[in-house]
Kinemage of the C-alpha trace (Angstrom):
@kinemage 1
@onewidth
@group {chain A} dominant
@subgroup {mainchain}
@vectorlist {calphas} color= white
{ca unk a 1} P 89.658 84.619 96.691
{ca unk a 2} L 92.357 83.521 94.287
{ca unk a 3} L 93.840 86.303 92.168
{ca unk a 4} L 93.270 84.361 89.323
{ca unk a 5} L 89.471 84.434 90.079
{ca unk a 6} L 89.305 88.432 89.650
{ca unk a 7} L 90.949 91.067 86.669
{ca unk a 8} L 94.544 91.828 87.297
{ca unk a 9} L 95.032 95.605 88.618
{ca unk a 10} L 97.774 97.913 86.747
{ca unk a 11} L 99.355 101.083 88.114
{ca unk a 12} L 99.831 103.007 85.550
{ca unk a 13} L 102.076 106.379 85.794
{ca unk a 14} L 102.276 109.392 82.884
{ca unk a 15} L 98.746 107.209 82.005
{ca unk a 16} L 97.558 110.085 80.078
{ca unk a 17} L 99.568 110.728 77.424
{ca unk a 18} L 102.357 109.502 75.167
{ca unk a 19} L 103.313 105.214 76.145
{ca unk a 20} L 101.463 105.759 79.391
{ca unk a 21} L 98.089 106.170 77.590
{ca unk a 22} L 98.895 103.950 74.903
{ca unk a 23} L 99.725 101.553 77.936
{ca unk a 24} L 96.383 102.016 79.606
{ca unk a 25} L 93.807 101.588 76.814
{ca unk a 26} L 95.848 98.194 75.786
{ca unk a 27} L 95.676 96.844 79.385
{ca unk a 28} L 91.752 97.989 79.527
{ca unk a 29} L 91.182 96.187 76.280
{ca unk a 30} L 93.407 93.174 77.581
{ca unk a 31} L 90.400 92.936 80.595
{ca unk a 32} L 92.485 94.662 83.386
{ca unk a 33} L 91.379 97.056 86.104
{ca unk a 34} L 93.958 99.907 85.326
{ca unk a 35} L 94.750 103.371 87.992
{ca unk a 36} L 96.061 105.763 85.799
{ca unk a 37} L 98.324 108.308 87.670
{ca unk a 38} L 99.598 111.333 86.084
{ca unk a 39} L 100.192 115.526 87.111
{ca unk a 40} L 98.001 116.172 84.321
{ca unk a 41} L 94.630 115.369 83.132
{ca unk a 42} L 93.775 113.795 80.207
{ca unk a 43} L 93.436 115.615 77.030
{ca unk a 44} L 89.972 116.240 75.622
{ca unk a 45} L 87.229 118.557 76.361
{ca unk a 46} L 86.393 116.056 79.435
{ca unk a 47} L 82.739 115.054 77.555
{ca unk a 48} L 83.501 111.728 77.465
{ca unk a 49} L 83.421 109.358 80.992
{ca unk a 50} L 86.206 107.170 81.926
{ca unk a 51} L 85.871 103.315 80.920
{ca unk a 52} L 84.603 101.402 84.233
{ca unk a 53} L 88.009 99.387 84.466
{ca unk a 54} L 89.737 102.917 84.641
{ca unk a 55} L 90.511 105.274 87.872
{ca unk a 56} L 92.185 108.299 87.251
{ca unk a 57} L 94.104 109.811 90.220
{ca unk a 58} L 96.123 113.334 90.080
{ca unk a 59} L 99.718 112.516 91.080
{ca unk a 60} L 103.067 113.998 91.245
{ca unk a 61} L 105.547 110.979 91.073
{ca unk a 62} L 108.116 113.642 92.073
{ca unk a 63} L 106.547 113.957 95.462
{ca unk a 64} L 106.831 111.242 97.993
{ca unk a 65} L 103.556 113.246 100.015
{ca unk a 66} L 101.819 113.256 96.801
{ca unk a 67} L 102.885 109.553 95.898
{ca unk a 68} L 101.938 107.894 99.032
{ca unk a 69} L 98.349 109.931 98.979
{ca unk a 70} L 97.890 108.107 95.557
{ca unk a 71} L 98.859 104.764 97.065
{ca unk a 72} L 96.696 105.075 100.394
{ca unk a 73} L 93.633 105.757 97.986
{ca unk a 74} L 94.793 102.750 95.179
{ca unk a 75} L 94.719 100.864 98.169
{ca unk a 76} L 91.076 101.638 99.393
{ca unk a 77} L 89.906 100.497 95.737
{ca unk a 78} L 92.005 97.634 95.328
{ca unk a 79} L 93.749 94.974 98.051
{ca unk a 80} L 96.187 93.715 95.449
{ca unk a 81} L 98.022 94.935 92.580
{ca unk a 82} L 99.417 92.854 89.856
{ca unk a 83} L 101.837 95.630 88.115
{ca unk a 84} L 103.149 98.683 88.035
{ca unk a 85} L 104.246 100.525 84.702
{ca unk a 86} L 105.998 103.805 85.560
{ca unk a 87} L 105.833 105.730 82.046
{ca unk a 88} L 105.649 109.073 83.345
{ca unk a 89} L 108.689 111.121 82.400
{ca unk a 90} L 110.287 114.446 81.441
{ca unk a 91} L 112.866 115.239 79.143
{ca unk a 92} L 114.823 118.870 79.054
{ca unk a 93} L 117.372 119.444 76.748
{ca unk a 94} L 120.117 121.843 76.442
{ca unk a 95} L 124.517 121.537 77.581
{ca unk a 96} L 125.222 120.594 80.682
{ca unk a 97} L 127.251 123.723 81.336
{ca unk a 98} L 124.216 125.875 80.841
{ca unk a 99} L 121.441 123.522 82.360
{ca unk a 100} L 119.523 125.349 85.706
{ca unk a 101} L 120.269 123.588 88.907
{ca unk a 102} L 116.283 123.356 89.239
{ca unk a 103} L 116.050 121.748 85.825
{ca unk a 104} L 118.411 119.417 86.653
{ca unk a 105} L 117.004 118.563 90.166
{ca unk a 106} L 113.457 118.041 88.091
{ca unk a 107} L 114.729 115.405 85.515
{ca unk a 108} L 115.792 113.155 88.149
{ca unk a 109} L 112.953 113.809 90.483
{ca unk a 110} L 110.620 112.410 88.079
{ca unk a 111} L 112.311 110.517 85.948
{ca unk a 112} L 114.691 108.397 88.638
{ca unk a 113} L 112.960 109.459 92.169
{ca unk a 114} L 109.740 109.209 90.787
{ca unk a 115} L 109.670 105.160 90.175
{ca unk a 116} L 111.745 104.685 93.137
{ca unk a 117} L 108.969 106.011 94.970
{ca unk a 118} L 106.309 104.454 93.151
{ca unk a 119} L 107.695 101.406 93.872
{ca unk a 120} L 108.578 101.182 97.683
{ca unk a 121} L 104.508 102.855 97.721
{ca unk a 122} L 103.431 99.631 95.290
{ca unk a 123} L 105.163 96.941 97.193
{ca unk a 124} L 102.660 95.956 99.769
{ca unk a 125} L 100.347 95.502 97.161
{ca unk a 126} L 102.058 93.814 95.146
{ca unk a 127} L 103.226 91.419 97.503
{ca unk a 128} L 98.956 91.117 97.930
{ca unk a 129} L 98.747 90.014 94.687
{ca unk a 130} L 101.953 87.272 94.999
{ca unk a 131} L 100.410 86.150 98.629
{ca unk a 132} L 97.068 85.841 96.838
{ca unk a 133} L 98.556 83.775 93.730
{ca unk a 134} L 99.088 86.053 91.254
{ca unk a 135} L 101.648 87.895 89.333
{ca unk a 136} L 103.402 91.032 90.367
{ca unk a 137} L 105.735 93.142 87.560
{ca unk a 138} L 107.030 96.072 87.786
{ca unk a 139} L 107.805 97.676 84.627
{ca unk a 140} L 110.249 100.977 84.139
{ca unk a 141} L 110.056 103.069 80.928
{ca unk a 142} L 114.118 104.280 80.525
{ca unk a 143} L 115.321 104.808 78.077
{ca unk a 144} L 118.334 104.572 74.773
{ca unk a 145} L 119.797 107.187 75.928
{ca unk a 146} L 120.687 105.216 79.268
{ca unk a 147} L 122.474 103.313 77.767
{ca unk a 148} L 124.223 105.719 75.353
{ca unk a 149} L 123.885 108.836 75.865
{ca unk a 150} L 123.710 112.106 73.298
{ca unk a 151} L 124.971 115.547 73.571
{ca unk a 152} L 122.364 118.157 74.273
{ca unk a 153} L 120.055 115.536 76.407
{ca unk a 154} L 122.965 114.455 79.164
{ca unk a 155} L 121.230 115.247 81.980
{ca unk a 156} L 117.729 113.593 80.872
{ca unk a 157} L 120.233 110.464 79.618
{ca unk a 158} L 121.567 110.432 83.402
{ca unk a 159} L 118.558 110.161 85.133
{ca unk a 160} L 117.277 107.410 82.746
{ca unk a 161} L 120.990 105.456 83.370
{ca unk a 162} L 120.108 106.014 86.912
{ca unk a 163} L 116.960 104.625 86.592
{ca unk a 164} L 118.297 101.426 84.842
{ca unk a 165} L 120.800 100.627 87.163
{ca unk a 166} L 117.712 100.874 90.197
{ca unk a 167} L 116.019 98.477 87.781
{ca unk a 168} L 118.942 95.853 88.501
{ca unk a 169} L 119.283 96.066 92.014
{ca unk a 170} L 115.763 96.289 92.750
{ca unk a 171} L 115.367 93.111 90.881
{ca unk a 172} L 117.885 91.521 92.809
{ca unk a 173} L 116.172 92.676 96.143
{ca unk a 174} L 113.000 91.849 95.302
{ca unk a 175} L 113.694 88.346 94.079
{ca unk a 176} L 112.781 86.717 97.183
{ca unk a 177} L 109.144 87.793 97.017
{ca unk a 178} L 108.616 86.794 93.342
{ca unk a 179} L 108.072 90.722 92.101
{ca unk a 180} L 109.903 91.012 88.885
{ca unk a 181} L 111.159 94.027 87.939
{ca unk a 182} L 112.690 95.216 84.327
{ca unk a 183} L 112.897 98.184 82.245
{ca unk a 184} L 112.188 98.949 78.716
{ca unk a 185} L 114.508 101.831 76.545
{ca unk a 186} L 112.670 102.758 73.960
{ca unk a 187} L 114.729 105.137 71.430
{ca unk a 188} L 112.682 107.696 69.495
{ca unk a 189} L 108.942 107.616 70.088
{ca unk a 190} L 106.194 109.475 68.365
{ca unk a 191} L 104.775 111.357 71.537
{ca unk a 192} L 103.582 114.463 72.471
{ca unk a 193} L 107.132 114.851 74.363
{ca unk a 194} L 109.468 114.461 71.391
{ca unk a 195} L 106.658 116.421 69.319
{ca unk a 196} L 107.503 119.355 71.725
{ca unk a 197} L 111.015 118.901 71.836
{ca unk a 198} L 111.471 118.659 67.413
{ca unk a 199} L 109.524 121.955 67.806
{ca unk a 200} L 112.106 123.234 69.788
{ca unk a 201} L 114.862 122.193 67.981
{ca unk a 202} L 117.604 122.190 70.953
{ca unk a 203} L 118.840 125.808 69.978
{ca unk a 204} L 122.426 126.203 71.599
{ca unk a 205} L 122.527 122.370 72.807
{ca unk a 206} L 123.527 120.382 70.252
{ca unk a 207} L 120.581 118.594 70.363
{ca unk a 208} L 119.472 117.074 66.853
{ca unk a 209} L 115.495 116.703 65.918
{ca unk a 210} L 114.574 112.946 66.223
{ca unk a 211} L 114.860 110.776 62.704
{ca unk a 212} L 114.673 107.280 61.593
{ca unk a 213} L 115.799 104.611 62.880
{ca unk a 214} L 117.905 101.869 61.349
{ca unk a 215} L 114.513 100.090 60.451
{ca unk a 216} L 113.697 103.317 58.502
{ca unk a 217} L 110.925 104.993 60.953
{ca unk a 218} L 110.496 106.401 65.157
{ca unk a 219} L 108.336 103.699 67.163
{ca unk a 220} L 104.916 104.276 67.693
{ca unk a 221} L 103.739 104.078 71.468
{ca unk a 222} L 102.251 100.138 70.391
{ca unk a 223} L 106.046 99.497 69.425
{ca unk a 224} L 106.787 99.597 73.327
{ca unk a 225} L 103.486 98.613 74.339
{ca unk a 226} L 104.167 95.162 73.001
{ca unk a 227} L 107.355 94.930 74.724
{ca unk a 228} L 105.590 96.035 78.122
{ca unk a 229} L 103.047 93.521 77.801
{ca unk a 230} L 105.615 90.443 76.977
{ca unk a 231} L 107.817 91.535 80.584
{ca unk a 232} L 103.734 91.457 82.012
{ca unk a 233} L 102.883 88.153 80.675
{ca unk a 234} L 103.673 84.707 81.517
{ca unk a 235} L 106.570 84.355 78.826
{ca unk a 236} L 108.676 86.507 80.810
{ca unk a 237} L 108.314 84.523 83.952
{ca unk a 238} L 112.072 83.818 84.099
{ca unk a 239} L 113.076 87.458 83.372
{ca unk a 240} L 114.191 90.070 85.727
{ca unk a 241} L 116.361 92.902 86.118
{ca unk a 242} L 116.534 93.556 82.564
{ca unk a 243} L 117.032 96.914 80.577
{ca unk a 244} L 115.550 95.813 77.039
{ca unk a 245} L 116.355 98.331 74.186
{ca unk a 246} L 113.458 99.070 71.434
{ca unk a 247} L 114.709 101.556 69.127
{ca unk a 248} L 114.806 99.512 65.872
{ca unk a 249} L 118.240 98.311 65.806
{ca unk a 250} L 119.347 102.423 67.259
{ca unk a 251} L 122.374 101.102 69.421
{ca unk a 252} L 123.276 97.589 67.483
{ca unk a 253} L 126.259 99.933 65.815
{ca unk a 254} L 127.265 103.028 64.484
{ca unk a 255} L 126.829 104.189 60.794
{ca unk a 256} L 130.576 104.445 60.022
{ca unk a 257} L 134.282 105.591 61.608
{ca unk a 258} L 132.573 105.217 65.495
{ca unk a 259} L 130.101 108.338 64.764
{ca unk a 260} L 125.902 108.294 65.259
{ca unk a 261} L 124.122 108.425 61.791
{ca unk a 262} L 123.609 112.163 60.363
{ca unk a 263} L 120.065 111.396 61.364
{ca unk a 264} L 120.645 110.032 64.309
{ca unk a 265} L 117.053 109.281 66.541
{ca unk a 266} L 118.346 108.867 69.948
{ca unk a 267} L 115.790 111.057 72.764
């Protein structure tokens, strides 16, 4: 059977909260079969029963044990999969000086190792979906501060420049089988994550809490959600290895003399 004949499947990590959720009820509404992976369960008082199109699975994208269990039972339900959106992400602030070697070590196991793995698990089903002629994407979820970084987040901004230059190469390498693979940096986003991290304030890091951006407000998770689906859709055919910025003009310049605005939204 042609892919084109059946739903597209999505892989969808960090499904259950923040972009990833945001993500996976767009795709669902958009008529796609969608596996939601993610450490934690969804929020809720679990009442309510998953849409039909949706398959939750408990995964540590941190884990390469815990990764390819997820992918061994994604590939029991489904022979092909059309993309892969890897949303699920940490973010610890604080100076570099003072950051644990463990909290280090956990910023780029999820938010760098965690895709790569993701990934190499996907690729035989995506290459399904290409030999069965379909699509196959893979989108990453960096970030703005990958591409200029802040004080009090430089670890979190180094695995997310990591993660953007994997995004290039894996392009490249992948080229040859048709899987396209970009990455989206969204700036400020009103998520749980950034709700937590305001909260905290960055005592003793020189972190700043999150504020507008040039465009006068954070994104909301559709903001990026838009973008995701244009690098899913056939418009974006022709585009690979790309690192797209949505932070509402965030990085276009600075406010004055070379410094960040005194409200400055960068993650």
């Amino acid at each position: 059977m042609n892919a084109a004949d059946t739903p597209p499947v999505a892989v969808v990590t960090g499904s259950s909260s923040g972009i990833g959720l945001a993500t996976t009820a767009h795709l669902l509404q958009r008529g796609w079969r969608v596996v939601g992976l993610d450490l934690n369960p969804p929020s809720g008082d679990g009442s309510e029963s998953p849409p039909p199109d949706l398959v939750r699975i408990r995964c540590d994208v941190g884990s390469p044990e815990s990764v390819e269990a997820a992918f061994r039972e994604i590939a029991g339900l489904h022979p092909r999969v059309d993309a892969l959106i890897c949303s699920a992400g940490i973010l610890r602030i604080g100076a570099l000086d003072a950051m644990a070697v463990a909290e280090f070590d956990l910023l780029f196991a999820v938010n760098t190792r965690g895709p790569w793995l993701c990934a190499r698990a996907a690729l035989p089903l995506l290459r399904a979906a290409r030999a069965a002629g379909g699509t196959a994407r893979i989108v990453f979820a960096g970030s703005i501060s990958g591409l200029r970084p802040k004080v009090g987040s430089g670890a979190y901004a180094a695995s997310k420049a990591a993660l953007h230059t994997l995004t290039g190469v894996l392009a490249v390498e992948l080229a040859p089988s048709g899987i396209l693979v970009n990455a989206v940096a969204p700036g400020t986003v009103d998520t749980p994550m950034m709700e937590a991290v305001g909260a905290d304030g960055g005592a003793g890091g020189g972190f700043r809490p999150s504020g507008a951006s040039p465009l006068g407000r954070v994104a909301q998770p559709a903001d990026v959600v838009g973008v995701i689906d244009f690098l899913l859709g056939p418009a974006s055919g022709y585009v690979t290895g790309v690192v797209l910025p949505v932070d509402g003009g965030t990085r276009a310049a600075y406010s004055a003399a070379g410094s960040p605005p005194a409200d400055d939204p960068r993650p």
